[in-house]
C-alpha positions in Angstrom: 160.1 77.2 0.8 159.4 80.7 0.0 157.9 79.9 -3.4 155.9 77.3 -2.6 154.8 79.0 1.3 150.6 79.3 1.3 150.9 83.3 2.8 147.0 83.1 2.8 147.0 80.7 5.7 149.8 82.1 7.9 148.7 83.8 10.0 151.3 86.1 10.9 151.5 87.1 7.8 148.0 88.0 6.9 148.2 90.0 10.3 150.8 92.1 9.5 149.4 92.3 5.4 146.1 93.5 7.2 148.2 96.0 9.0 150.3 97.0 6.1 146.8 97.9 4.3 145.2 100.0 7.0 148.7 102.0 7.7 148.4 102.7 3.4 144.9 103.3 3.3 145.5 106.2 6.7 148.7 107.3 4.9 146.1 107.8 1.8 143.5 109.6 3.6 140.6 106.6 2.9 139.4 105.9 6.3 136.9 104.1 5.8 139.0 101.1 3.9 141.4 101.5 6.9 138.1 101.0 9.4 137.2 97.6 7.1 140.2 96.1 7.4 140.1 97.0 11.2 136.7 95.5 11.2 138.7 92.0 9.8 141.0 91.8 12.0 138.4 92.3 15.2 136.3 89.9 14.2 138.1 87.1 12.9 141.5 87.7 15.4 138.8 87.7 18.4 140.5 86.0 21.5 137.2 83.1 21.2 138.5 82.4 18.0 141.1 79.3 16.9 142.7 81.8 14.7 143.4 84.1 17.4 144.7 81.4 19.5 147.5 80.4 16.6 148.5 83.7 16.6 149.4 84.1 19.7 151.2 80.9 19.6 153.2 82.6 16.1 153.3 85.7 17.6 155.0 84.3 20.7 157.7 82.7 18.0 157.9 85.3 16.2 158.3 88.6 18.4 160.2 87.0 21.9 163.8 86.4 22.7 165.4 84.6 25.3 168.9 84.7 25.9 169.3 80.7 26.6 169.3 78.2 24.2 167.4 75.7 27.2 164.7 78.3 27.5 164.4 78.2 23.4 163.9 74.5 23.7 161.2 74.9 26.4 159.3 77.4 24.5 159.7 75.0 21.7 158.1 72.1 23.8 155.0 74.3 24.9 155.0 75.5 21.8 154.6 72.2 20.2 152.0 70.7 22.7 150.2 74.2 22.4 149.6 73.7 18.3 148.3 70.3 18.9 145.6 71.0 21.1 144.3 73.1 18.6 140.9 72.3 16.8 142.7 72.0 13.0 139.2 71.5 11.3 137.7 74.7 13.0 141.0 76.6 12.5 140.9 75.8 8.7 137.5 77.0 8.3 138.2 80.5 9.8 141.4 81.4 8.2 139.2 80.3 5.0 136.6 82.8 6.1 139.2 85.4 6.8 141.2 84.5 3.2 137.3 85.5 1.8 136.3 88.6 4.1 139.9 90.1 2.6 139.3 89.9 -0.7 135.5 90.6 -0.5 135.6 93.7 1.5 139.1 95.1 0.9 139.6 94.4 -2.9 142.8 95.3 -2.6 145.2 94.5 -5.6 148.3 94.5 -3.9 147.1 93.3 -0.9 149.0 89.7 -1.2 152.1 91.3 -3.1 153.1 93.5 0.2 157.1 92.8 0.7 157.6 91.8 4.5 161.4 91.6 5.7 160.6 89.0 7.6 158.7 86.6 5.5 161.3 83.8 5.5 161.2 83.6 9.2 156.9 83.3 9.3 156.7 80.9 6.7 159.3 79.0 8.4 157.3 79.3 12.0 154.1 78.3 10.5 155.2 75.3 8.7 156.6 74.3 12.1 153.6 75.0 13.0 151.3 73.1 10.8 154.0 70.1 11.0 153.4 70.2 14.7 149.7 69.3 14.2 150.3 66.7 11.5 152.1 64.5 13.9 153.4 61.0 12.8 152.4 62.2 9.2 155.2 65.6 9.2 158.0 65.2 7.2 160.0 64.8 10.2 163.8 66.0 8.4 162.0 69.0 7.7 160.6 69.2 11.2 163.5 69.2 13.2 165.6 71.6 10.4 162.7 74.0 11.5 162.9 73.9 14.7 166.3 74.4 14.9 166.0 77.4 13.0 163.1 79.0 15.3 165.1 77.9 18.5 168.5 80.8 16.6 165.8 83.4 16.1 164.2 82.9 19.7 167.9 83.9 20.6 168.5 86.7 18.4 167.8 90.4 19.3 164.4 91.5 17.7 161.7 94.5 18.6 157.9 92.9 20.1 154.9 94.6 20.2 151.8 93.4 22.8 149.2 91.8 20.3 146.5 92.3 23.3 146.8 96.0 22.1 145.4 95.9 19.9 142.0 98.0 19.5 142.5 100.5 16.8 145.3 101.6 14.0 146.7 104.2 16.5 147.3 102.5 19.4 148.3 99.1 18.1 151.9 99.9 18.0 153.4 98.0 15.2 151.0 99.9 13.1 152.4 103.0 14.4 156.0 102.1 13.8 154.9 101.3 9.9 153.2 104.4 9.4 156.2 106.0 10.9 158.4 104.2 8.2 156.3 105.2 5.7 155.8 109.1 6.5 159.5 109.4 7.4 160.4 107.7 3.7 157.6 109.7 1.9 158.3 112.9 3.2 161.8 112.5 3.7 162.7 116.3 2.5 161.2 117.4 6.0 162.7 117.6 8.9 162.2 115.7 12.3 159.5 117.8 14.1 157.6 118.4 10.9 157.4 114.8 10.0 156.4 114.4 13.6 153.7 116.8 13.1 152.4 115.3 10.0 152.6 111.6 11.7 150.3 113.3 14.6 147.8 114.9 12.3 147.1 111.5 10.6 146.6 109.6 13.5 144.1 112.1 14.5 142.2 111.4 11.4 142.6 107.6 12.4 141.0 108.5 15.9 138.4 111.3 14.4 140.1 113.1 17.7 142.4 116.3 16.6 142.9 117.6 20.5 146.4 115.8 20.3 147.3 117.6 17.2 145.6 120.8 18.1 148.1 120.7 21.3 150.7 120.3 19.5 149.8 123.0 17.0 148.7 125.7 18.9 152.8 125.1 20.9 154.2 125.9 18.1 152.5 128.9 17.2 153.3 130.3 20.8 157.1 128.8 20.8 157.2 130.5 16.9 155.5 134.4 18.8 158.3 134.1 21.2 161.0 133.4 18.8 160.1 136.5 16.9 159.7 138.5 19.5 163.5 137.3 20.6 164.4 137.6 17.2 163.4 141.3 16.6 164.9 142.2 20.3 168.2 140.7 18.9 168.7 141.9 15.0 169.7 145.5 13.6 168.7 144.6 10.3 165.9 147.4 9.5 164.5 145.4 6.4 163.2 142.3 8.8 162.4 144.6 11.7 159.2 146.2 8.9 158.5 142.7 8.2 158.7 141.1 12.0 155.2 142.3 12.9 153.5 141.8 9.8 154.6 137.7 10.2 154.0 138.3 14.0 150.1 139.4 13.3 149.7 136.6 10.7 150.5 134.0 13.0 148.5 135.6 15.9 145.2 135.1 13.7 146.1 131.9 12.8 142.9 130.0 14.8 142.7 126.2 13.8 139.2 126.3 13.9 139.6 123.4 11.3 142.6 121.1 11.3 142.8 119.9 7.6 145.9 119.8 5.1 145.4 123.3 4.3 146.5 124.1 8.1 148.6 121.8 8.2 150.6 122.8 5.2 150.9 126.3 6.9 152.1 124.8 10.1 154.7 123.1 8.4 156.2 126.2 7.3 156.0 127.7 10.4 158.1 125.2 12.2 160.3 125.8 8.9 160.9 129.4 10.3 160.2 128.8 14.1 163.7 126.2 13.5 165.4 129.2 11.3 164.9 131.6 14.1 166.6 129.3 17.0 169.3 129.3 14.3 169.8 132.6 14.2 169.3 133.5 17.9 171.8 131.2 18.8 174.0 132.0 15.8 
């Protein structure tokens, strides 16, 4: 099924593609491809849309779990009598207009060729899917096989995200736990808070808003003072002592009047030494 699964028209998986793409292209630093393929997935995921409304019948397949097989079966029912209501005709025609607005606007390469651990599972919920609306002329052996295997992943254990929250990269949260993924693999030679720091600076250039990031910057230049001053309180060691204040004064006149990578770079070495100093004062 894998091999032979039309991605282009599942839904599901052209969401999550379409989120993949704007998590790389913030990861990247190109904004503005990140704001196209926001401006896709507004416009042709609008709730007035039949595509919209599939989704949230997949996505309600895909992302809940129920700990009773009768429930599975009910969701299954609704689910069922939910895909046949919809307008098929209509429904093909936007998911062709989506296919096009994707490779018009985004011209991405890789855009199709995106690995998704879970790809098995949404081509087997949209077949069911498309099955469902085909009625008597389903291949019906096929239909039930499905089913049976949406009703044992309804009742596994699996993490959901609220689809309705979606208004830009930042806050729609399965785009924040791929970007997390992707920082925390990319930079995995950093630690936790400096990964942290780095995830919060590029959501800030998602938003265009840095006061998050300045917050959190402007901390750990205080937290970093006060370690230093601890620090130089605690050692005997005469060679750091001439060097304490020199660091100290640097830090003082750092002023983040611009938050770019050059900061941010700096930053990241601070929390390097802000975490070698709690080392040594609790050493």
């Amino acid at each position: 099924m894998a091999k032979s699964h039309n991605k282009k028209r599942n839904v599901g998986i052209i969401y999550e593609l379409l989120l993949r793409n704007i998590s790389d292209s913030l990861i990247d630093g190109d904004k503005s491809l990140a704001e196209k393929a926001l401006k896709i997935i507004e416009k042709r995921f609008d709730k007035s849309t039949e595509v919209y409304k599939e989704f949230r019948l997949f996505n309600a397949l895909a992302k809940s779990t129920v700990s009773d097989s009768a429930v599975a079966a009910a969701i299954l029912t609704e689910a069922k009598q939910a895909a046949r209501r919809c307008n098929s005709t209509t429904l093909k025609k936007e998911k062709s207009l989506l296919i096009r607005d994707i490779n018009y606007n985004l011209k991405d390469k890789d855009f199709y060729h995106r690995r998704l651990p879970e790809y098995t599972v949404y081509a087997t919920i949209q077949t069911l899917l498309n099955d469902w609306r085909d009625g008597d002329r389903a291949d019906l052996t096929r239909t039930i096989q499905y089913e049976s295997r949406v009703a044992e992943w309804l009742l596994s254990e699996k993490v959901t995200y609220d689809i309705d929250k979606m208004s830009d990269p930042s806050a729609n949260a399965l785009v924040v736990k791929i970007m997390s993924e992707k920082i925390n693999k990319k930079y995995s030679y950093l630690d936790r808070n400096q990964r942290d720091v780095l995830q919060e600076y590029v959501f800030s250039l998602s938003e265009n808003n840095d006061d998050n990031i300045r917050h959190k910057l402007l901390k750990i230049k205080d937290e970093t003072i006060i370690k230093l001053s601890l620090f130089e309180k605690k050692t005997d060691n005469s060679v750091l002592l001439t060097k304490i204040n020199n660091v100290k004064e640097k830090i003082e006149n750092e002023k983040l009047n611009e938050i770019n990578d050059e900061s941010i770079s700096r930053f990241l070495v601070l929390l390097k030494l802000k975490s070698e100093l709690g080392e040594a004062l609790n050493g």
